[in-house]
C-alpha positions as CSV (number, residue, x, y, z in Angstrom):
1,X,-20.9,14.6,-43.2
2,X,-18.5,16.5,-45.5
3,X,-15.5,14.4,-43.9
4,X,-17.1,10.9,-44.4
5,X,-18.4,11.9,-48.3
6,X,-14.6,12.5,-49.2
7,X,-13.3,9.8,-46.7
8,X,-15.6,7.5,-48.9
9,X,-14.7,8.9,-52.7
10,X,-10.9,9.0,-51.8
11,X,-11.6,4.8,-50.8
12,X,-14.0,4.6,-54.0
13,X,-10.6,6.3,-56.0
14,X,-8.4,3.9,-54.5
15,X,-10.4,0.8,-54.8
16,X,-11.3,1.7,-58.8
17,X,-7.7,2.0,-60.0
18,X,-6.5,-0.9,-58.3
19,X,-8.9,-3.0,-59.8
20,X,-8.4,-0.8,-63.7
21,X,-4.3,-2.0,-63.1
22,X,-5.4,-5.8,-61.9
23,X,-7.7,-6.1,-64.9
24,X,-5.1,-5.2,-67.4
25,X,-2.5,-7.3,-65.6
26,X,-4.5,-10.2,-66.1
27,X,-5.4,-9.8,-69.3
28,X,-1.6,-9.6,-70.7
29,X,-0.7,-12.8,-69.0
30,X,-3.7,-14.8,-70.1
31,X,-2.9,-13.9,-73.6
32,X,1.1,-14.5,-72.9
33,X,-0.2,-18.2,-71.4
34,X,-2.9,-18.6,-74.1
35,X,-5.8,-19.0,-71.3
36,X,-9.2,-19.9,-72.4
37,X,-11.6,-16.4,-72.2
38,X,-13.6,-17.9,-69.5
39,X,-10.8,-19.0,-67.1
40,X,-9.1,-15.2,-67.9
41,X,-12.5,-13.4,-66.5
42,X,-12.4,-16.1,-63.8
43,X,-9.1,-15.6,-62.2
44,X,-9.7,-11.5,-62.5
45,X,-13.3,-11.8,-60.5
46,X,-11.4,-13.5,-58.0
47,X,-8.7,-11.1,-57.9
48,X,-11.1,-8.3,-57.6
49,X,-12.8,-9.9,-55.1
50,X,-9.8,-10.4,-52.8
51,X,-8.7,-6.6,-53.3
52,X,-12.6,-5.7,-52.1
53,X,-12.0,-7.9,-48.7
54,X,-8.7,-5.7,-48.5
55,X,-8.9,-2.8,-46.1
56,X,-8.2,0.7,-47.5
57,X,-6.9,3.3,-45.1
58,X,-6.9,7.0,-46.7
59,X,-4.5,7.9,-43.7
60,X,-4.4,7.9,-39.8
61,X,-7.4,8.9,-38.5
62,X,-5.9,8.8,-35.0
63,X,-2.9,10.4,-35.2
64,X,-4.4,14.0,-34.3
65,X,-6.7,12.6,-31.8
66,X,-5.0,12.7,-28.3
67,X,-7.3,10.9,-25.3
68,X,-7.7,13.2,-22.4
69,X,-5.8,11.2,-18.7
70,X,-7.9,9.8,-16.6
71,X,-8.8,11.0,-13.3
72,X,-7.4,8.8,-10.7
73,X,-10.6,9.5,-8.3
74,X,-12.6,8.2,-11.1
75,X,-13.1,4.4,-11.0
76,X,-11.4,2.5,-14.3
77,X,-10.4,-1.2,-15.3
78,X,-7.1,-0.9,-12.6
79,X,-9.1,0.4,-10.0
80,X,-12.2,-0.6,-8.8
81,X,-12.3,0.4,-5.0
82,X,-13.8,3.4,-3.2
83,X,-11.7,5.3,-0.2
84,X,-13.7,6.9,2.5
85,X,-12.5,10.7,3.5
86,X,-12.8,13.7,5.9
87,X,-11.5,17.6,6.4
88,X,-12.8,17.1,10.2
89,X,-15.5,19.3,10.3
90,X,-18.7,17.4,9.4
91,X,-17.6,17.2,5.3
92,X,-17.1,13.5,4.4
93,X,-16.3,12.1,0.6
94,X,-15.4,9.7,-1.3
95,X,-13.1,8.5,-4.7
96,X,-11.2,5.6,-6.2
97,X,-8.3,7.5,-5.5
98,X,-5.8,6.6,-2.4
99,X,-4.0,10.1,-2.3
100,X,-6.6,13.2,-1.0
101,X,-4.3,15.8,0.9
102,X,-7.1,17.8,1.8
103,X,-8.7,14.9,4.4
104,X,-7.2,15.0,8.1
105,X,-4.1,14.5,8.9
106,X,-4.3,12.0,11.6
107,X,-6.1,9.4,9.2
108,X,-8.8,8.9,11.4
109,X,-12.6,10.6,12.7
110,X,-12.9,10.5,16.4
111,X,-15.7,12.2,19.0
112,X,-15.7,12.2,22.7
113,X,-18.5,12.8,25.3
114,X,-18.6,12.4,29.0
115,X,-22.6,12.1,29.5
116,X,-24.8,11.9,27.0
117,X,-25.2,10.5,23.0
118,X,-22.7,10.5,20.4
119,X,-25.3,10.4,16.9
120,X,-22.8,9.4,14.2
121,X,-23.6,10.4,10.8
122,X,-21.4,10.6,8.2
123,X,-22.4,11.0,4.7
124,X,-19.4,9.6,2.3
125,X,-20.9,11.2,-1.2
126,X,-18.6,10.9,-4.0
127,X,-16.6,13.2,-5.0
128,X,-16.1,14.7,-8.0
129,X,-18.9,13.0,-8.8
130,X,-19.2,10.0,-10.9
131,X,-18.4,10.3,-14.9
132,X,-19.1,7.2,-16.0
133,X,-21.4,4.3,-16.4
134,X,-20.9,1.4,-14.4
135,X,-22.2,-2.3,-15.3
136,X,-21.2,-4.5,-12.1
137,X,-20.7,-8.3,-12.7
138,X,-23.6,-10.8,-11.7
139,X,-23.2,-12.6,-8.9
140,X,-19.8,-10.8,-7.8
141,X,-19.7,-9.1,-4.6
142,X,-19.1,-5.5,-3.3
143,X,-16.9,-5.8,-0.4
144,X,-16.7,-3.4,2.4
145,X,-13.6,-3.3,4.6
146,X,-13.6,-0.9,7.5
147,X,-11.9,0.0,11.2
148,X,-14.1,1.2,14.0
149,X,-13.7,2.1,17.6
150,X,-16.1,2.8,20.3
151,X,-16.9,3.3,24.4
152,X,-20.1,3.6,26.2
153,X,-23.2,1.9,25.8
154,X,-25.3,1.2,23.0
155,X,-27.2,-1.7,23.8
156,X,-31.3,-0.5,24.6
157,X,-33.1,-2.9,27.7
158,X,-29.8,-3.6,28.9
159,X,-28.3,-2.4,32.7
160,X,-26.9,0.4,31.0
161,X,-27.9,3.8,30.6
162,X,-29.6,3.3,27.0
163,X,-33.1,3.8,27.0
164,X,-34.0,2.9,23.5
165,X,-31.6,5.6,21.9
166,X,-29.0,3.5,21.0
167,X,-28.2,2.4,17.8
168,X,-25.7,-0.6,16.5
169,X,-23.0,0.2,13.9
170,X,-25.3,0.4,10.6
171,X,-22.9,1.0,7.2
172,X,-25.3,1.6,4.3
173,X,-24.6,1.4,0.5
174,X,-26.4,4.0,-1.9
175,X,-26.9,4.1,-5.7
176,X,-27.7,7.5,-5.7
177,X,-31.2,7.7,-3.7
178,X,-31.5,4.1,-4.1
179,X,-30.2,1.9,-1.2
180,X,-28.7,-0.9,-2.2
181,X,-27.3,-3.1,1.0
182,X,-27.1,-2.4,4.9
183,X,-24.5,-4.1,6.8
184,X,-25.3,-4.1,10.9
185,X,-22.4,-5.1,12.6
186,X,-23.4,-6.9,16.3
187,X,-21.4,-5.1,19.5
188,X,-18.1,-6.1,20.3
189,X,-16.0,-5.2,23.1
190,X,-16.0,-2.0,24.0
191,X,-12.7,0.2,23.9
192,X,-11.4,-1.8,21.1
193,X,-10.8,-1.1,17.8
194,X,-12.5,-3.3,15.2
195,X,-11.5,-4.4,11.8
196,X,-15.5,-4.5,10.3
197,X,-15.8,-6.6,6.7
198,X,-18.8,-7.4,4.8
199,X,-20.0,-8.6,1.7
200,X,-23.2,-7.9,-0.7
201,X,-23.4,-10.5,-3.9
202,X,-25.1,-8.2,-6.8
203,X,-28.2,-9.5,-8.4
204,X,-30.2,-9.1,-11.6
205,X,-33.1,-9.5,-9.2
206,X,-32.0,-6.4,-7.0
207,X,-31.7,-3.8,-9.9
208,X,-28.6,-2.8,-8.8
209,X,-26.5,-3.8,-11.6
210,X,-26.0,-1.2,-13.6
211,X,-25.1,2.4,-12.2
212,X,-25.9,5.7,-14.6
213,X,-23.2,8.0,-14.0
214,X,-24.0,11.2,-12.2
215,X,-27.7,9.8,-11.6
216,X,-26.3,6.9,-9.6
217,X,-23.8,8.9,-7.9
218,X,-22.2,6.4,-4.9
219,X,-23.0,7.5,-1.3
220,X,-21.6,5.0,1.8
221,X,-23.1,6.2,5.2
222,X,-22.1,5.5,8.4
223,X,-24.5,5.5,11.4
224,X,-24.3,5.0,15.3
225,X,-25.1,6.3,18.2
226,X,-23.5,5.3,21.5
227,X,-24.2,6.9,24.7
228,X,-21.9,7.5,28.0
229,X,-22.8,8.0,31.9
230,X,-19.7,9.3,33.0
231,X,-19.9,12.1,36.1
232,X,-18.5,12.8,39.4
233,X,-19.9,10.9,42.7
234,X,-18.7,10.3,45.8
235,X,-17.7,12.4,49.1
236,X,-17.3,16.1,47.1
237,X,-17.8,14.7,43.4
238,X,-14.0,13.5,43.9
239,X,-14.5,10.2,42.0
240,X,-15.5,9.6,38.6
241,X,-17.9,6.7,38.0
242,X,-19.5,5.5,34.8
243,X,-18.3,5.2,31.4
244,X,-18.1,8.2,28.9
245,X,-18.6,7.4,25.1
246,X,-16.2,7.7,22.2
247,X,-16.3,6.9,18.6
248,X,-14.0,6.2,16.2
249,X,-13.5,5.8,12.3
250,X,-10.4,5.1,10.7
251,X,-10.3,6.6,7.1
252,X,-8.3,5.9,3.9
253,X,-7.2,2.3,3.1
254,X,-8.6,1.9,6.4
255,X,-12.0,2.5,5.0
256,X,-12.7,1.4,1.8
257,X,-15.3,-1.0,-0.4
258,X,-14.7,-2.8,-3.7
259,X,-17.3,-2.7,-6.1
260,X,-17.5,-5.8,-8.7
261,X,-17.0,-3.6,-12.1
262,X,-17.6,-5.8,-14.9
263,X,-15.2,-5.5,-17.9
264,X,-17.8,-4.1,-20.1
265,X,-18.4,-1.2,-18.2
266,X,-15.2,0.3,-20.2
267,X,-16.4,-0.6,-23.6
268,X,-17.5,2.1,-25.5
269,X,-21.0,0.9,-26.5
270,X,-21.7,0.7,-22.9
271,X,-21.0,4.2,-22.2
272,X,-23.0,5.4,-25.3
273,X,-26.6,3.6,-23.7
274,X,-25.6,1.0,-26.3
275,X,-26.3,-2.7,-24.7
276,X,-25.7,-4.7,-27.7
277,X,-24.6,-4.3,-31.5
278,X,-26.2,-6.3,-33.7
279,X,-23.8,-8.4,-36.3
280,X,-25.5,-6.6,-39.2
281,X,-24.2,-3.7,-38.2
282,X,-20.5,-5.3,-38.0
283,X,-18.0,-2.7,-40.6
284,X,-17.5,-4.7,-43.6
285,X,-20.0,-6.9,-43.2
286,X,-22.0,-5.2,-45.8
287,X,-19.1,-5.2,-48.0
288,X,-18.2,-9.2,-47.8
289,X,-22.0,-9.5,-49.0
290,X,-21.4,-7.4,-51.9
291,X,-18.2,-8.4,-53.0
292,X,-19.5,-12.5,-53.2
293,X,-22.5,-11.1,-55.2
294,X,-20.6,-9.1,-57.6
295,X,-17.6,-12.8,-58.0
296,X,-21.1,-15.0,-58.4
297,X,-21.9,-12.4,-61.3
298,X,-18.9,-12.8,-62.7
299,X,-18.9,-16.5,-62.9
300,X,-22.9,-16.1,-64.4
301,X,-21.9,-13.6,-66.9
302,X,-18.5,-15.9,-68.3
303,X,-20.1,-18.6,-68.2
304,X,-22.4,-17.0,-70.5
305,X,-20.7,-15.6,-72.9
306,X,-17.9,-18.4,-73.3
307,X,-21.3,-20.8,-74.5
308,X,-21.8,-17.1,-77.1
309,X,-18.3,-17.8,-78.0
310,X,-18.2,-21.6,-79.1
């Protein structure tokens, strides 16, 4: 409070002796040019009234403030997509960053089994965890991009060996606890690797436009479960028949989905809980209204006392 009282006096200084030097200015010339009374006080209302529209700095007030650097696994207006990662041993996350030197090396997840189910799970939490509001543009989409690989069965009722625990490839979307969007993708042949895309258009309707920081912390999981038959038959168990199962989950730019961040996520009312800022509230506004008052008071009071006059 102390800083904005003497912020305020130093401005109230200013203002008052530009307006004591403009005053007497005026009044030497209007005598110089024999001006009428009336058109003197006139031209010095208006005078004063410009210098009150003028801006008055008493220094930089940002000069001393530095801004912190931004954390490149935190999402901002030049990066907007999310990269899926993994150290190998059941710990997945997530960031708007593309460098993480602590995932694996090989750039992808991948699990083997000769007889039996694969479950896939991975839990993709963000990490560090989100700092920031986030206000995603109506009717813009939220892409996800994403390379998968798998062997076995997973289809249930078929000639296979499921028996109703299989499970498609199911990538889910959370807003914190909240889901948002499922994406099922149908089977496609297996032993191959495949390039999985999908799309989600946010809604006002869904409630899923606006995300509160740490409370809407993004989660992207990854489910499956795939099941192989593979064992030894034949004369002495010397042939292998059946399939085993395998998954795999490429991870990086490989893995990755775009969230539709509106421009006004980064605007500073946005981030304060601030939705919109009324125009009386505008800096200056308050001061415009004054300063025409104070010129139509002027004109009043000349007016006035050049009738006194004659």
């Amino acid at each position: 409070m102390m800083a904005l009282d003497s912020s305020a006096s130093t401005e109230t200084e200013s203002s008052s002796n530009r307006f004591g030097i403009v005053r007497r200015l005026a009044t030497v010339k209007c005598r110089k040019h024999n001006i009428s009374t009336m058109r003197a006080k006139t031209l010095v209302a208006l005078i004063i009234t410009a210098l009150m529209l003028t801006p008055v700095q008493a220094g930089d007030v940002t000069a001393s403030q530095s801004e912190p650097a931004e954390d490149p696994k935190q999402p901002s207006a030049n990066n907007t997509t999310m990269y899926m990662w993994s150290n190998g041993m059941a710990t997945e996350w997530t960031h708007f960053s593309l460098n993480e030197s602590e995932s694996v090396e090989e750039g992808e997840l991948f699990e083997e089994k000769e007889n039996g189910i694969i479950n896939i799970k991975y839990r993709f939490t963000m990490d560090p965890t989100l700092d920031k509001r986030l206000n995603m543009t109506e009717g813009a989409e939220m892409r996800g991009n994403f390379n998968v690989y798998w062997e076995g069965d997973i289809d249930n009722g078929g000639d296979g060996s499921c028996n109703n625990d299989c499970e498609y490839l199911n990538i889910t979307v959370f807003r914190g606890p909240n889901k948002v969007f499922q994406h099922t993708e149908q089977p496609w042949p297996a032993g191959n690797w495949k390039n999985v895309v999908f799309s989600y258009p946010m809604t006002e309707e869904d409630g899923h436009l606006v995300w509160d920081s740490t409370n809407d912390n993004p989660v992207v999981e990854v489910t499956m479960k795939v099941k192989g038959n593979q064992q030894n038959g034949g004369p002495g168990g010397l042939f292998i028949e059946g399939d085993k199962a395998a998954f795999g989950f490429k991870l990086g730019e490989d893995a990755r989905l775009e969230l539709p961040i509106d421009e006004s996520t980064w605007d500073e009312n946005f981030q304060a809980g601030i939705e919109f800022m009324p125009e009386e509230d505008t800096p200056g506004f308050t001061l415009v209204v004054a300063s025409a008052a104070i010129a139509m008071a002027v004109f009043v009071n000349v007016g006035k006392e050049e009738e006194n006059e004659a």
